[in-house]
C-alpha positions in Angstrom: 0.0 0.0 0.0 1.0 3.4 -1.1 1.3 5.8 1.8 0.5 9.5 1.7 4.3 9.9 3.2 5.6 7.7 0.6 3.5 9.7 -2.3 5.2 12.8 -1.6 8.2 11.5 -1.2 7.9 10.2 -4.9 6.2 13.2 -6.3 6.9 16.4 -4.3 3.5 17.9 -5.1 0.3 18.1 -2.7 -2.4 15.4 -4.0 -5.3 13.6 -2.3 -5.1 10.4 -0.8 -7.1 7.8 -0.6 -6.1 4.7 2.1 -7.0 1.0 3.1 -4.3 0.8 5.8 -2.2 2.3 7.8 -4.5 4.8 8.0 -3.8 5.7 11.8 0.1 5.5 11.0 -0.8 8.6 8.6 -3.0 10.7 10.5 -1.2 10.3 13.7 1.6 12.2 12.4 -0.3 14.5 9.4 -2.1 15.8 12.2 1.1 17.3 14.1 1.3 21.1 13.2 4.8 22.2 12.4 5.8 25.8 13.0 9.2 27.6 12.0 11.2 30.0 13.8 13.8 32.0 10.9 12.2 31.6 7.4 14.9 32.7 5.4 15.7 31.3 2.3 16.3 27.5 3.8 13.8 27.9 6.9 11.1 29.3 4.3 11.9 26.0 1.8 11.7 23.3 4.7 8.3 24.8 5.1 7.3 24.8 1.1 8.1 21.8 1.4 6.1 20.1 4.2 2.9 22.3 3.5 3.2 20.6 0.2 3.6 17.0 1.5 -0.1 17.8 3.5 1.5 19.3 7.1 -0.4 21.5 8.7 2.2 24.7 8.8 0.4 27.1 11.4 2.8 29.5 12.1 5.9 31.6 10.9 8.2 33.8 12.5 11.3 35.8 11.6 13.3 38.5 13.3 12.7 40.5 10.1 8.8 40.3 9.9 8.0 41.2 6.5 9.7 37.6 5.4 7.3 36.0 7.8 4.0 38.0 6.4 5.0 37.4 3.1 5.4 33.4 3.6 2.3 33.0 6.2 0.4 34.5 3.3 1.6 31.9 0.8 1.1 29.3 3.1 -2.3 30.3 4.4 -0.5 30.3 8.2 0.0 32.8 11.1 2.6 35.1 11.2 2.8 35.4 15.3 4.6 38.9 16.8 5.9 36.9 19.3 7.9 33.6 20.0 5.4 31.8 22.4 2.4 32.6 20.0 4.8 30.1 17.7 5.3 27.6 20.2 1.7 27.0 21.2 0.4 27.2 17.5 2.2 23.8 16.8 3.7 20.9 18.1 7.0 21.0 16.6 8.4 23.7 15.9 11.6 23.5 13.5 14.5 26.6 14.1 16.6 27.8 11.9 18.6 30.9 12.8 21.8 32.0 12.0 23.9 31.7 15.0 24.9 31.2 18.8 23.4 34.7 20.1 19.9 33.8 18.2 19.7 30.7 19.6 20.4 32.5 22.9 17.2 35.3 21.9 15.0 32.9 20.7 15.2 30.1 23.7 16.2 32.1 27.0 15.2 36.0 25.6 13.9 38.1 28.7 10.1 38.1 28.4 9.8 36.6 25.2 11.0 32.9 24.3 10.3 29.7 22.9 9.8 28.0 26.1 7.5 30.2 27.7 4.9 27.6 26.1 7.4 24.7 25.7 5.3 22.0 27.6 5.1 19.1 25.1 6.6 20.1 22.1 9.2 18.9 20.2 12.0 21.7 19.1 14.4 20.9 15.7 17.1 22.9 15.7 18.5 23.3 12.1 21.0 25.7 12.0 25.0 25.7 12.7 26.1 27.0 15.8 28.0 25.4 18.7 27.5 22.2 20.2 27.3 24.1 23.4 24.6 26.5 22.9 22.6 22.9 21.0 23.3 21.6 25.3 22.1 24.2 26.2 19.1 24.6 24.6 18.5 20.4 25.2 18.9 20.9 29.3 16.5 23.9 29.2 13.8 22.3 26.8 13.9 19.4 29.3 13.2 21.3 32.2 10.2 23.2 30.5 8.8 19.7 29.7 9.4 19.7 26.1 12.1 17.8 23.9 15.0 19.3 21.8 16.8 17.3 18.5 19.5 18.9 16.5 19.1 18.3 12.5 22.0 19.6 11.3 21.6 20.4 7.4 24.5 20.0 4.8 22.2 20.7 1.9 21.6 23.8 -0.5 18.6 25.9 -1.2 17.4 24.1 -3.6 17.9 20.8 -1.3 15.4 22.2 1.4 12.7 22.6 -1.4 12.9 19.6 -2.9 12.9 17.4 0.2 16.3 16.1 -0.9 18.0 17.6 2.6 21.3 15.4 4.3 20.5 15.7 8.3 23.0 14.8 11.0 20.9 14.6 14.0 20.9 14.4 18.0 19.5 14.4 21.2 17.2 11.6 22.5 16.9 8.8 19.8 13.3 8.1 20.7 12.7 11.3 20.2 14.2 11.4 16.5 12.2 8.1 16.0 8.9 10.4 17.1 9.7 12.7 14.4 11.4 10.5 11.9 8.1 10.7 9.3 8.7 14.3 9.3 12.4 14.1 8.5 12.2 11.9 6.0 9.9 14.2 4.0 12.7 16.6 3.9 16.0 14.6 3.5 17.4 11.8 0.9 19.3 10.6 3.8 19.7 11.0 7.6 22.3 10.4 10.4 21.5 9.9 14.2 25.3 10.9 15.8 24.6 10.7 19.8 23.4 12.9 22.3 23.5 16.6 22.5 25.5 18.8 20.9 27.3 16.1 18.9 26.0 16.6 15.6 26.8 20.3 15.8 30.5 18.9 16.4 29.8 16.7 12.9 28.3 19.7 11.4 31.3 21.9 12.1 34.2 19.0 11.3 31.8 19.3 7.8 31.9 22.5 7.1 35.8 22.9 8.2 36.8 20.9 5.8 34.9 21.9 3.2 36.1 25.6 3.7 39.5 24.8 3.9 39.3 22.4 0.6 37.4 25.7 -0.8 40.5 27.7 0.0 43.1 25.0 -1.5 41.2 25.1 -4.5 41.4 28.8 -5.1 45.1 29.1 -4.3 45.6 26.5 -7.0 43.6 28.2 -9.5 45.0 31.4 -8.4 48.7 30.3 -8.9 47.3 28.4 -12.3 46.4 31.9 -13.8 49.3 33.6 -12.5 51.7 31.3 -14.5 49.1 31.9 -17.8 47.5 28.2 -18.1 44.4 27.7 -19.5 42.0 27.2 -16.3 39.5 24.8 -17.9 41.9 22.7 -18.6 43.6 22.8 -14.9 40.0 22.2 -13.7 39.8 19.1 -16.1 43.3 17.4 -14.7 42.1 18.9 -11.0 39.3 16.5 -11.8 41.3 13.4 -12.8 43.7 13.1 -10.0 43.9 14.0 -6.7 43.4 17.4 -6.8 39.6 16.4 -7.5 37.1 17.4 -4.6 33.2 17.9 -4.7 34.1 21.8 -4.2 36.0 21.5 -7.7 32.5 20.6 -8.8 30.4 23.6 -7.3 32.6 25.7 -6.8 35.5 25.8 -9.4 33.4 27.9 -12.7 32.2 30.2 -10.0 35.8 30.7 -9.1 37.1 31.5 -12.5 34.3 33.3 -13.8 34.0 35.6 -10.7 30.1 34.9 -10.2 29.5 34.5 -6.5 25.4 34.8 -5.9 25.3 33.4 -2.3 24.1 29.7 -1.8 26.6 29.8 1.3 28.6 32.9 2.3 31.6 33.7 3.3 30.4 35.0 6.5 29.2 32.0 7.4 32.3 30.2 6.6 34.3 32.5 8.7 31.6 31.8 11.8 31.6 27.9 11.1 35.6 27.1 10.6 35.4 29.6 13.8 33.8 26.9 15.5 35.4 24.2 14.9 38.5 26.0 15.9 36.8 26.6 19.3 35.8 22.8 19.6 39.7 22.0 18.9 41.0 24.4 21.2 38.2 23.1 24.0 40.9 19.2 23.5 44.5 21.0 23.1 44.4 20.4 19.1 46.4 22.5 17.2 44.6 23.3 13.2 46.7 25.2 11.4 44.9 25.0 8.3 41.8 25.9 9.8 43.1 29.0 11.5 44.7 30.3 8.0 41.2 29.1 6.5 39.2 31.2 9.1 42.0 34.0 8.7 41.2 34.1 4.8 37.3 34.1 5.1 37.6 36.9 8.4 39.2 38.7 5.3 36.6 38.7 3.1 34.3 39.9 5.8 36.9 42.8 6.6 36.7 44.0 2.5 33.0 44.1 2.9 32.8 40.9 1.2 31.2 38.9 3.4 28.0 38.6 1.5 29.1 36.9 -1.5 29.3 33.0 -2.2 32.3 31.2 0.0 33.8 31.2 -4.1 34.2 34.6 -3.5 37.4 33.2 -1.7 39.0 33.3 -5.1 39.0 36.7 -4.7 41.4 37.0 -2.4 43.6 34.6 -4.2 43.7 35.8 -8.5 46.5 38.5 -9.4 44.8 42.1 -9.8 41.5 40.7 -7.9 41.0 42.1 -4.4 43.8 40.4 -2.7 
């Protein structure tokens, strides 16, 4: 038998169902309401996405509230002024912010917070910040009576829309289990890591080495130029040996062509290197790499270029660019 779950999964499009059995597999978790907290370009996506799979999306929020009137329009939701209106519109309510100090605002602000109406509810943290602020959050969620998983994304825009999302994820395993329906509307593949905060490590060891790989590649290029090669071909050999790297693949054109629209900024680079530098300080580890990774990247931001794709690195790296 075909489930609703499994239709959407196959289809991506909203459709009506028709069912023999399960049917109280399906409605037991159709019928929790999802809410988001940070509906940027990824947060507002995840929620496309499971509005179009038949969840119930009943509430929006975003620090800049003209994004979250704009989506709860689209998706026929509220658009709460404040954080516990969002926690007791829904029973899980997915987060995605963009660092340590919104976390902080969003979970323990003074007056206003998530878990003013936690009781019950299931929080998914999506975004990358420390593994500490991800204990944090788990501790305080369990003392308000409500649960807290990580779901770490290493996905693109286009990922969250599609339902096509990789999720490292922790906290309570029965918990993940709860929501696992959900998740699996949203993701091609999942990971459960451990307890709290260790995702966030995974997360950050990701993203680490995928910024400093990001840097190594635009050196090489870089130099390539300087010496007057032709850089398709260097990107062809860079391919075929061991210079080859999935950042050679989304990366490498940008690089060379100096077209750096922002699927995942520099900024963000600079704060996500910056904390796995913290986690290998927090065991005595030395990263040398990392530090001249986070050093290039802290750059960028410096030259008010922050904003621009983490291929912007290249910039920094070409003769006559802004190195």
């Amino acid at each position: 038998m075909l489930t609703a779950l499994h239709y959407c999964r196959q289809t991506s499009t909203p459709a009506t169902f028709t069912f023999s059995q399960p049917q109280f597999f399906y409605f037991f978790f159709m019928s929790k309401t999802i809410a988001f907290v940070g509906v940027g370009r990824m947060g507002a996506n995840m929620a496309r996405r499971l509005k179009d799979c038949g969840y119930s999306v009943t509430a929006v929020y975003d620090s800049h509230r003209p994004i979250a009137t704009a989506l709860a329009e689209e998706l026929g939701c509220a658009a709460p002024e404040t954080l516990a209106e969002v926690a007791a519109a829904a029973d899980v309510i997915f987060t995605v912010v963009t660092n340590d100090e919104s976390m902080r605002t969003i979970f323990f602000g003074p007056g206003d917070n998530l878990l003013n109406e936690a009781k019950g509810k299931i929080f998914i943290n999506c975004a990358t910040v420390s593994p500490g602020i991800h204990r944090e959050v788990y501790e305080a969620a369990k003392a308000a009576g409500a649960d807290s998983l990580e779901a770490s994304m290493a996905s693109s825009i286009s990922h969250a829309r599609e339902g096509k999302l990789y999720l490292m994820l922790a906290g309570d395993e029965s918990v993940y289990n709860d929501v696992l329906p959900i998740l699996e509307q949203m993701s091609v593949n999942r990971r459960f890591i451990g307890g709290p905060g260790r995702a966030a490590e995974v997360k950050a060891l990701v993203n680490m080495v995928m910024n400093i790989n990001t840097a190594g590649l635009a050196e090489g290029l870089g130099l390539a130029a300087a010496l007057g090669h032709d850089l398709d071909m260097i990107r062809e050999v860079f391919s075929q040996t061991g210079a080859n790297s999935r950042v050679l693949e989304t990366d490498s054109a940008d690089m060379v062509a100096r077209e750096h629209d922002c699927w995942f900024s520099a900024e963000h680079a600079a704060k996500d290197s910056g904390i796995a530098g913290s986690m290998a300080e927090s065991v005595n580890l030395n990263l040398p790499l990392n530090l001249a990774t986070i050093a290039q990247y802290q750059k960028m931001v410096s030259l008010g270029l922050g904003g621009l794709d983490k291929s912007g690195i290249a910039e920094l790296t070409f003769k006559g660019r802004h190195g």
